[in-house]
GUDOTI-290873 format. One line per field, with one value per residue (C-alpha): residue number from 0; residue in one letter; x, z, y. Coordinates in steps of 0.001 Angstrom, whole numbers. Each point is the difference from the previous one (the first is absolute). Layout:
! GUDOTI-290873
num: [NUM, ...]
residuo: [A, ...]
xx: [X, ...]
zz: [Z, ...]
yy: [Y, ...]
//
This chain:
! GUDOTI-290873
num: [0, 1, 2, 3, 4, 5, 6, 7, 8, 9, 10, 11, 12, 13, 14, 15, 16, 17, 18, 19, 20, 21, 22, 23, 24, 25, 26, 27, 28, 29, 30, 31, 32, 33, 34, 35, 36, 37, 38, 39, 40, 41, 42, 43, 44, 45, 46, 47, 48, 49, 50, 51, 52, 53, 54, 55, 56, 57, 58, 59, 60, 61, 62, 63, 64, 65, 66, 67, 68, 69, 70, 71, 72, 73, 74, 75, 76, 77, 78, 79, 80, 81, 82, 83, 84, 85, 86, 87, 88, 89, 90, 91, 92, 93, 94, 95, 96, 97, 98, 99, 100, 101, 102, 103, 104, 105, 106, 107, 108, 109, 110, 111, 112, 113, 114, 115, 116, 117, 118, 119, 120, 121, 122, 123, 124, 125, 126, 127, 128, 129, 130, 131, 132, 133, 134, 135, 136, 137, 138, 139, 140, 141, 142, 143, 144, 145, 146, 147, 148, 149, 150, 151, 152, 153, 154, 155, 156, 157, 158, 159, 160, 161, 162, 163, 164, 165, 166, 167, 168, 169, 170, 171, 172, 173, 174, 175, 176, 177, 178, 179, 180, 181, 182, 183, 184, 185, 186, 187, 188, 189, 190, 191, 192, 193, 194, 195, 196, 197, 198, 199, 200, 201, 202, 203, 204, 205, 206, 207, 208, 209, 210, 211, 212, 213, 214, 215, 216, 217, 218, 219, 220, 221, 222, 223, 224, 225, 226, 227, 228, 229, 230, 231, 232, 233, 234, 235, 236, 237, 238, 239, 240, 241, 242, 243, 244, 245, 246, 247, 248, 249, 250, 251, 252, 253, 254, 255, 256, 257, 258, 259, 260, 261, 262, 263, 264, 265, 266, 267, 268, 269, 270, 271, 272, 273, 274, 275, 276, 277, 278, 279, 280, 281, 282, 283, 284, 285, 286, 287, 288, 289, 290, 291, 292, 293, 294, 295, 296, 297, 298, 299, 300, 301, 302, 303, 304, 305, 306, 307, 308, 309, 310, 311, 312, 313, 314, 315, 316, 317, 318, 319, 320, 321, 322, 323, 324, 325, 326, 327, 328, 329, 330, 331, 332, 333, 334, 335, 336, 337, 338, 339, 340, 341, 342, 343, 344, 345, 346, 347, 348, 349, 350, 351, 352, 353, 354, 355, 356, 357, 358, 359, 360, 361, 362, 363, 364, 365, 366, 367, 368, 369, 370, 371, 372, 373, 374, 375, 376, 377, 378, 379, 380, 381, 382, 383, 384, 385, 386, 387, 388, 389, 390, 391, 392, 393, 394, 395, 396, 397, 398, 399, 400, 401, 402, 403, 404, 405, 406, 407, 408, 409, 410, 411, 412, 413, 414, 415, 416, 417, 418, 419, 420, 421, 422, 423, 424, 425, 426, 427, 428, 429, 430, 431, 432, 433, 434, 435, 436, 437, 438, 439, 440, 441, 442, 443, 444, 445, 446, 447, 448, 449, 450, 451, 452, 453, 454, 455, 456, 457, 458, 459, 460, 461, 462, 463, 464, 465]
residuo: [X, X, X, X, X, X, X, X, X, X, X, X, X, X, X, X, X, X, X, X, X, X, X, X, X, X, X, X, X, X, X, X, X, X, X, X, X, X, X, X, X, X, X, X, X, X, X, X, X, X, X, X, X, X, X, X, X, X, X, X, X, X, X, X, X, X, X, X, X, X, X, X, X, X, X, X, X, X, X, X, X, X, X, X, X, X, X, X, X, X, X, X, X, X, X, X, X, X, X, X, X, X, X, X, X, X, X, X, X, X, X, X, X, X, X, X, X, X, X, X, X, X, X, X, X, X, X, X, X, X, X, X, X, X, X, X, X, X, X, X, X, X, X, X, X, X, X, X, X, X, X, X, X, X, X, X, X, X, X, X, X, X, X, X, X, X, X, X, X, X, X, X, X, X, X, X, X, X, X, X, X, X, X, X, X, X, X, X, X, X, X, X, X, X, X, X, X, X, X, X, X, X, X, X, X, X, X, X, X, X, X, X, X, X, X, X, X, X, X, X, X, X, X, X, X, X, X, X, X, X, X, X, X, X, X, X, X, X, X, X, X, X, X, X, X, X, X, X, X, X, X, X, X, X, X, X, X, X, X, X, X, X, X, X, X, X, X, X, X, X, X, X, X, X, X, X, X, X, X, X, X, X, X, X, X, X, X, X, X, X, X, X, X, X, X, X, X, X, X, X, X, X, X, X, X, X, X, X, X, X, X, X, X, X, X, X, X, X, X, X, X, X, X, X, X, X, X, X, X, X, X, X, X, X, X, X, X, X, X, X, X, X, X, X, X, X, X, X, X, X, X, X, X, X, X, X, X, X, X, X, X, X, X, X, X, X, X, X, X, X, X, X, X, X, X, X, X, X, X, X, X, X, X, X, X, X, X, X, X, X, X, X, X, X, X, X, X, X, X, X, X, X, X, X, X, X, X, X, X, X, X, X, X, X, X, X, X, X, X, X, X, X, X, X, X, X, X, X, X, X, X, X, X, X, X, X, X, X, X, X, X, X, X, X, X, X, X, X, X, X, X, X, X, X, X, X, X, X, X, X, X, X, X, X, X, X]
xx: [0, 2936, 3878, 2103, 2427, -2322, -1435, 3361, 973, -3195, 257, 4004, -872, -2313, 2174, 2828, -2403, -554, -2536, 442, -2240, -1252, -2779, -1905, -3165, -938, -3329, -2398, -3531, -2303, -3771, -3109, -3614, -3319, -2855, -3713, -3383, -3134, 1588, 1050, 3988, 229, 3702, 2984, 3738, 3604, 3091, 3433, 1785, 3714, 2304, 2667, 376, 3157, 542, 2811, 718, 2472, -375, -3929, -922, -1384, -39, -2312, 101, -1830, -279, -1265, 3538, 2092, 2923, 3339, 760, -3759, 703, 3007, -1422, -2509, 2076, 3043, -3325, -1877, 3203, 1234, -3588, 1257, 2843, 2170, 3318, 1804, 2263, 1540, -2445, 471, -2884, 1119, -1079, -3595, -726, -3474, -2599, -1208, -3391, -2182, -3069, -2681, -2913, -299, -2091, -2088, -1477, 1851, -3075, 992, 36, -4092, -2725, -2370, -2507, 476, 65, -3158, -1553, 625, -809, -3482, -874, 787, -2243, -3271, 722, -383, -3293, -1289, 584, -3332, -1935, 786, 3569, 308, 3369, 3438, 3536, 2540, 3844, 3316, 3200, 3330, 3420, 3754, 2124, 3849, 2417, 3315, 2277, 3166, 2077, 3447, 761, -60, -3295, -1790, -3501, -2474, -3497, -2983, -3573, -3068, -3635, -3528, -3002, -3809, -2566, -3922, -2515, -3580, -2040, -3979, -2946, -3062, -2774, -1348, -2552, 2272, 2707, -675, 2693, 3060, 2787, 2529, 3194, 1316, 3560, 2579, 3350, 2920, 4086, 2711, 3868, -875, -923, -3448, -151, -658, -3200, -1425, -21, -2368, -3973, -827, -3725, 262, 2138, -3177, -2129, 1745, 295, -3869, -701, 1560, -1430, -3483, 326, 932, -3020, -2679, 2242, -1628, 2889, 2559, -185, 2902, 1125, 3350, -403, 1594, 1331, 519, 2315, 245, 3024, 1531, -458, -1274, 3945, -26, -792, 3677, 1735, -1415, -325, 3012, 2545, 384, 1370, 2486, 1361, 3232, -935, -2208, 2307, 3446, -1686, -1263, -3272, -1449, -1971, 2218, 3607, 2202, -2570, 1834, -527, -2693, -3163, -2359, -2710, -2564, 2874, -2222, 927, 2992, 541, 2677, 550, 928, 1889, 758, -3362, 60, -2451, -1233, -1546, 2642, 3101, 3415, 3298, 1676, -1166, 746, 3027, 1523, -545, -1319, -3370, -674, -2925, 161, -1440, -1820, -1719, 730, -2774, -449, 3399, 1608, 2727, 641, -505, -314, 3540, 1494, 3456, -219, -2233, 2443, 2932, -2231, -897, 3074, -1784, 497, -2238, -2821, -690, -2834, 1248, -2798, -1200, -3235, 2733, 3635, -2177, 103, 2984, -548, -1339, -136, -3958, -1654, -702, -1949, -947, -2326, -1646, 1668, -2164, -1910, -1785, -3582, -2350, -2885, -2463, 1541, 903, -3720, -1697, 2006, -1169, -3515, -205, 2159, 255, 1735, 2158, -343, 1645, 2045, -272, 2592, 348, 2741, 2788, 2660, 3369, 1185, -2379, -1385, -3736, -2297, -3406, -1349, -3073, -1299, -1191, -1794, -977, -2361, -1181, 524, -2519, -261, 3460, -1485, 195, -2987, -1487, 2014, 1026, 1475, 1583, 2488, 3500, 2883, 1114, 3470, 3791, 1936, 2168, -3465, -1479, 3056, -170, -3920, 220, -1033, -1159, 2453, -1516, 1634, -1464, 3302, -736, 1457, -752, 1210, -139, 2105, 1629, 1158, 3021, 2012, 2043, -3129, -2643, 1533, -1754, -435, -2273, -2006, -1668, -665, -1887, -3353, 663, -1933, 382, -1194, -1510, 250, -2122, -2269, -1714, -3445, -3086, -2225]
zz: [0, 920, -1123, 2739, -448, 6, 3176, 1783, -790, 1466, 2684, 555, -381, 2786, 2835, -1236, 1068, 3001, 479, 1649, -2258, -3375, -1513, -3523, -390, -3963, -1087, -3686, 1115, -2639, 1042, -1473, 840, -867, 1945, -948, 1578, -385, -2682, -1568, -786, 1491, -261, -1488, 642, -757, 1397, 743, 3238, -307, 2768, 2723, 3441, 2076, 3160, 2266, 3695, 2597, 3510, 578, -2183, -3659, -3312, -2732, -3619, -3179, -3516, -3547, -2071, 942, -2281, 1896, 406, 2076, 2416, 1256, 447, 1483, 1708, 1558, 689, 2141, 2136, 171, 2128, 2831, 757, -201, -1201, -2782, 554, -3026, -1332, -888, -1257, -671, -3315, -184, 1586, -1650, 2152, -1171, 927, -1206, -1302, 1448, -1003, -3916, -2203, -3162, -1797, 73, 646, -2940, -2657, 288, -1550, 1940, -2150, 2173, 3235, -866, -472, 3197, 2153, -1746, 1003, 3704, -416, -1262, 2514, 3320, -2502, -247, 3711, 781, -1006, 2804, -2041, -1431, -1059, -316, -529, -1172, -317, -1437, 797, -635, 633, -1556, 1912, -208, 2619, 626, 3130, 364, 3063, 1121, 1855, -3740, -146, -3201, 34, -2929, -324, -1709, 1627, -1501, 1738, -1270, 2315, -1034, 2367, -810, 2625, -55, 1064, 1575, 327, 1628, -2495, 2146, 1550, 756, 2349, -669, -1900, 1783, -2253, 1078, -1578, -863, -1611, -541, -1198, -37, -1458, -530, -1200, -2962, -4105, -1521, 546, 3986, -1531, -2647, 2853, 2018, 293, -963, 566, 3381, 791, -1063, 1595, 3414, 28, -1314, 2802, 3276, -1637, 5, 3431, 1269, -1455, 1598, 3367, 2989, 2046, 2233, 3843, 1447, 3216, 1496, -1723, -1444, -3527, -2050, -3424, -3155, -1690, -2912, 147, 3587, 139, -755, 4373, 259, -2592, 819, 3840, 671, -2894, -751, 3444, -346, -3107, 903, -1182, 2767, 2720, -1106, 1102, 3189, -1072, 27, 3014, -625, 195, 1767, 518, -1789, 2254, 1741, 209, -2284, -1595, 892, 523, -3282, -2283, -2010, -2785, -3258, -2277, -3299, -3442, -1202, -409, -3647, -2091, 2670, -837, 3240, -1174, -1474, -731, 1509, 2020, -1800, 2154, -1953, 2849, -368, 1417, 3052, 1882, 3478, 2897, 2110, 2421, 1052, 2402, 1478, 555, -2179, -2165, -2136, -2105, -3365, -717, -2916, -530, 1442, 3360, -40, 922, 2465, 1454, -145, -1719, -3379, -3390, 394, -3846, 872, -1862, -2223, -2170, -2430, -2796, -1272, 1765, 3468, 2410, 1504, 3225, 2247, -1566, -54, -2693, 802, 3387, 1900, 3594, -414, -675, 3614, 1188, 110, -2626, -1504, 1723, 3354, 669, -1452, 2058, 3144, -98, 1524, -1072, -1745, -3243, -3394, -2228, -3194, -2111, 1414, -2227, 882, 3165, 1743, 2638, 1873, -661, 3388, 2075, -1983, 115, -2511, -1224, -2905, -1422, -1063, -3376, 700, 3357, 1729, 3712, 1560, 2207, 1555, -1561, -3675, -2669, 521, -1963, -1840, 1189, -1394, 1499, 2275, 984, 1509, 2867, 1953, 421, -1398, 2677, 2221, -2495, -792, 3641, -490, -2817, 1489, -3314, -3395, -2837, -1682, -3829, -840, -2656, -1485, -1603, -2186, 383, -223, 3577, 119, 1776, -111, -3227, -2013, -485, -591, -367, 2494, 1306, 3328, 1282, 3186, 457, 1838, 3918, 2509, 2265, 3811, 179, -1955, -456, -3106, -1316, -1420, 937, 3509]
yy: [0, 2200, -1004, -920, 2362, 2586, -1113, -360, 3570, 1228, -1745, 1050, 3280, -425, -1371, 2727, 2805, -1721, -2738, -3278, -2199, 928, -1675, 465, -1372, -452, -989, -149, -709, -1069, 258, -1564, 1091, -908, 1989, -1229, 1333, -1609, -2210, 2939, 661, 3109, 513, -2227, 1455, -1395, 2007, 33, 1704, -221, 1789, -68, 413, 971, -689, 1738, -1278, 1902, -1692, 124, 2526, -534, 2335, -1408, 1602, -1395, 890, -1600, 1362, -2390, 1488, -317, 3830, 130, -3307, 1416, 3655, -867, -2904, 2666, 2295, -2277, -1147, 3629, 685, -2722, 1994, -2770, 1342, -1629, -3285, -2222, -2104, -3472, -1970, -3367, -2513, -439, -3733, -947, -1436, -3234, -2280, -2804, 1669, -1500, 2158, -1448, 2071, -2087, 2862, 3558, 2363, 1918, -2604, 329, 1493, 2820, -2220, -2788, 1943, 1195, -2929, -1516, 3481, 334, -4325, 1745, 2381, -1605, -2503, 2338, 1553, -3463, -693, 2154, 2855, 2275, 520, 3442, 604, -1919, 933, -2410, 879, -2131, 1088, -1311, 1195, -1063, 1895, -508, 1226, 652, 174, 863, 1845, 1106, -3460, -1671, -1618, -190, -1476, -136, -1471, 92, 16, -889, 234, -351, 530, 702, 1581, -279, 2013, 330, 2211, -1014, 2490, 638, 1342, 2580, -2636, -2854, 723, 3605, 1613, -2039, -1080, -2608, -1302, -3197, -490, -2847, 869, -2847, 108, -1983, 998, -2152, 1233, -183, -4031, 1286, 2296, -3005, -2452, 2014, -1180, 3414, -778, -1002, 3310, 1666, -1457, -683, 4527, 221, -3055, 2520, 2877, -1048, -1387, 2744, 2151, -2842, 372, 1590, 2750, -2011, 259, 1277, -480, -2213, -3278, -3076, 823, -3050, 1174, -2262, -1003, 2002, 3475, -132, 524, 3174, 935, -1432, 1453, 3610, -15, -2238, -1096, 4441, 248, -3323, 2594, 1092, 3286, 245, -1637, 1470, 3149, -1718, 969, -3333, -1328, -3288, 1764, -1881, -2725, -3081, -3396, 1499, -1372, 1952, -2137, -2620, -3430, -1602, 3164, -487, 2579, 210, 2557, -2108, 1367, -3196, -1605, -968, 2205, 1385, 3973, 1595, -2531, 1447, -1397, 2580, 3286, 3430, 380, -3371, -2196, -3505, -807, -2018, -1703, 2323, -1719, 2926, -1562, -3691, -1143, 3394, 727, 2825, -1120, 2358, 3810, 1012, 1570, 1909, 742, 3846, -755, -2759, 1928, 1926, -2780, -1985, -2783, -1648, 324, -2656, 504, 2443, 3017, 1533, 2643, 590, 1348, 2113, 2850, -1073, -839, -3511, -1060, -2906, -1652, -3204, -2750, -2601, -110, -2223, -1665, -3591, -2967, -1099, -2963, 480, -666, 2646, -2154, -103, 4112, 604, -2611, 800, 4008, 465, 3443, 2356, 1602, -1939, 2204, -1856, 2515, 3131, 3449, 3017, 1766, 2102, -671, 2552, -1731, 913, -1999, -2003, 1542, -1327, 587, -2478, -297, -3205, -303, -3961, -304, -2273, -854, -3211, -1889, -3044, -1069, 680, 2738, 1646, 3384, 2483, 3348, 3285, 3359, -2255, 1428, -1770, 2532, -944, 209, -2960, -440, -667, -2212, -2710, -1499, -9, -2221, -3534, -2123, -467, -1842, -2379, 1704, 2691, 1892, 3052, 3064, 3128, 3883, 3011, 1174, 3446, 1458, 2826, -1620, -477, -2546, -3286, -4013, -1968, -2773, -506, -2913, -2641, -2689, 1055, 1058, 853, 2937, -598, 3274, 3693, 2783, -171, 3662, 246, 546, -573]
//
């Protein structure tokens, strides 16, 4: 992407003017979209992002400078510029031979995303879509979306490592939307949406039923219209599997970041081998899961990916660390450094993180609750990173009697603070599943999946209504 002598006199020309590690980040993005309404293309869009990132590091302090003219004259401006801000003072600068970074690919790609026709995209989205229609009446409107990215990287810094890869992701998202006529269920409108990935090509997006993602968002939208308004009160919370991960990831996994925790702004800091979960709750954070949507080689910082054991029965083992909190925190890279593009400096992030597999089956932590509230699907919510404060609505829910799933409800919110909720967790299915979304951080939105098996909380506070 860049020639290696090029690279090494940026990077020279950094550490001369004073910087202890130099790092360039290069990366051409190719992007394909597909946005349908109603069955309707509404939008289809092809483009290309092509940049680079420099890093500059000078004890605990960081410069970051990008730019799309990557000519040599501009990388080593800007490159002498951005160390020159640290204050560093100049030194001779030796970057040794570039020492390339090698791996066994396990993420194979079929059918490069761009090798297809819209045509066929099309095709596929629109079967969604008359599927969630087709699921009921009450359906008004649907939206349907393909994406796929190619995105090819390269990493080099001042120690001599040189890391390239290529990254290829596919994901489509269908939602429906149910209304009320004015006479039944008023005027209410409720949502419904399913939207999976994979780091594969288009052979991830053909093997999808693309009529049962239809109809499984049409099925929770039109639930939810029929639903009477949750109860709230302190109450059992039973969460499924899948996205149901998303409490941990947002209330919990953010403040295992070392981000978060370099800055001892974490309510974990300095909480490794204590006890901080239910003993059943084991949780990973995994970049090597083949195909999976969150996976990568390597991290954007050029290290390789690892599974990261967070929680081991309860007991934290471990952070989220990128090279820079690192050195704050006098730990090494766990493979965690991320960023959305060349545009943002990288961070310590997840990729695939998850509640490990439990014992219990579906039958047993549903018949074993007398009362509580069932989060079948969760929607979006809101956390403070620095406690670990959540609020999340629930876009499925339904009560539990009697040990059975009883009537629908809507309006419920998940109200709590992570730390309070893992040692609550006293049931851990046995039915892991994952997930996909988009997490955003202070180095961009980047992939990355969520998921558990279904758990059961002992007790939290549910919001809604009476």
């Amino acid at each position: 992407m860049l020639d290696k002598n090029l690279v090494h006199d940026v990077l020279t020309a950094a550490v001369a003017a004073g910087a202890d590690l130099a790092e360039i980040f290069v990366e051409n993005a190719e992007t394909n979209t597909v946005n349908m309404i109603n069955g309707l293309v509404e939008k289809a869009n092809w483009g290309l992002d092509y940049g680079c990132g420099i890093r500059i590091i000078k004890g605990f302090n960081a410069v970051y400078t990008y730019t799309n003219n990557t000519s040599k004259d501009n990388l080593i401006r800007i490159a002498k510029d951005a160390a020159a801000a640290l204050q560093g003072g100049g030194s001779p600068g030796v970057v040794p031979e570039f020492n390339r970074l090698t791996w066994e690919n396990i993420h194979p790609i079929a059918v490069m995303p761009n090798s297809v026709l819209k045509k066929e995209i099309c095709e596929g989205l629109r079967i969604g879509s008359q599927a969630a229609y087709d699921f009921d009446k009450l359906i008004s409107q649907t939206s349907c979306n393909y994406v796929s990215v190619i995105q090819d990287v390269l990493i080099a810094n001042s120690t001599g490592l040189w890391a390239e890869d290529q990254r290829v992701r596919t994901r489509v998202a269908i939602s429906a939307v149910a209304s009320g006529d004015g006479v039944n269920y008023g005027n209410e409108k409720q949502t419904g949406s399913s939207s999976p990935g994979a780091k594969q090509g288009f052979e991830f997006f053909k093997a999808q039923d693309m009529k049962k993602l239809g109809a499984d968002a049409a099925k929770t939208a039109v639930t939810m219209l029929k639903a009477d308004y949750c109860p709230s009160g302190r109450m059992p919370v039973i969460i499924d599997n899948a996205f149901g991960g998303v409490i941990f990831h947002e209330a919990c996994a953010h403040s295992l970041e070392a981000t978060s925790v370099a800055k001892k702004a974490s309510v974990f800091t300095d909480k490794i081998g204590q006890q901080i979960a239910s003993p059943i709750v084991t949780a990973i954070d995994d970049g090597t899961i083949p195909n999976a949507w969150g996976s990568i080689n390597i991290d954007d910082e050029g290290a390789r990916t690892q599974r990261n054991v967070l929680i081991e029965n309860g007991i934290l083992k471990s952070y989220l660390v990128d090279y820079l909190n690192g050195l704050k925190m006098g730990t090494p890279s766990t493979g965690s450094g991320r960023r959305e593009s060349y545009k943002f400096s990288p961070t310590s992030r997840m990729t695939n993180t998850y509640i490990e597999q439990g014992k219990s089956s579906t039958d047993e932590i549903i018949g074993d609750t007398e009362y509580g509230l069932y989060a079948a699907k969760m929607g979006g919510g809101s956390v403070e990173p620095a406690t670990g404060e959540f609020n999340f609505a629930v876009l499925e829910g339904y009560l539990v009697r009697n040990g059975k799933v009883a009537e629908p409800v809507r309006g419920a919110t998940l109200i709590g603070k992570g730390s309070e909720v893992l040692p609550l967790i006293d049931m851990v299915g046995n039915n892991l599943e994952r997930a996909q979304g988009m997490c955003g951080s202070i180095s961009g939105a980047v992939p990355t999946d969520v998921g558990q098996p279904m758990v059961r909380v002992k007790e939290m506070t549910v919001g809604g209504r009476g």
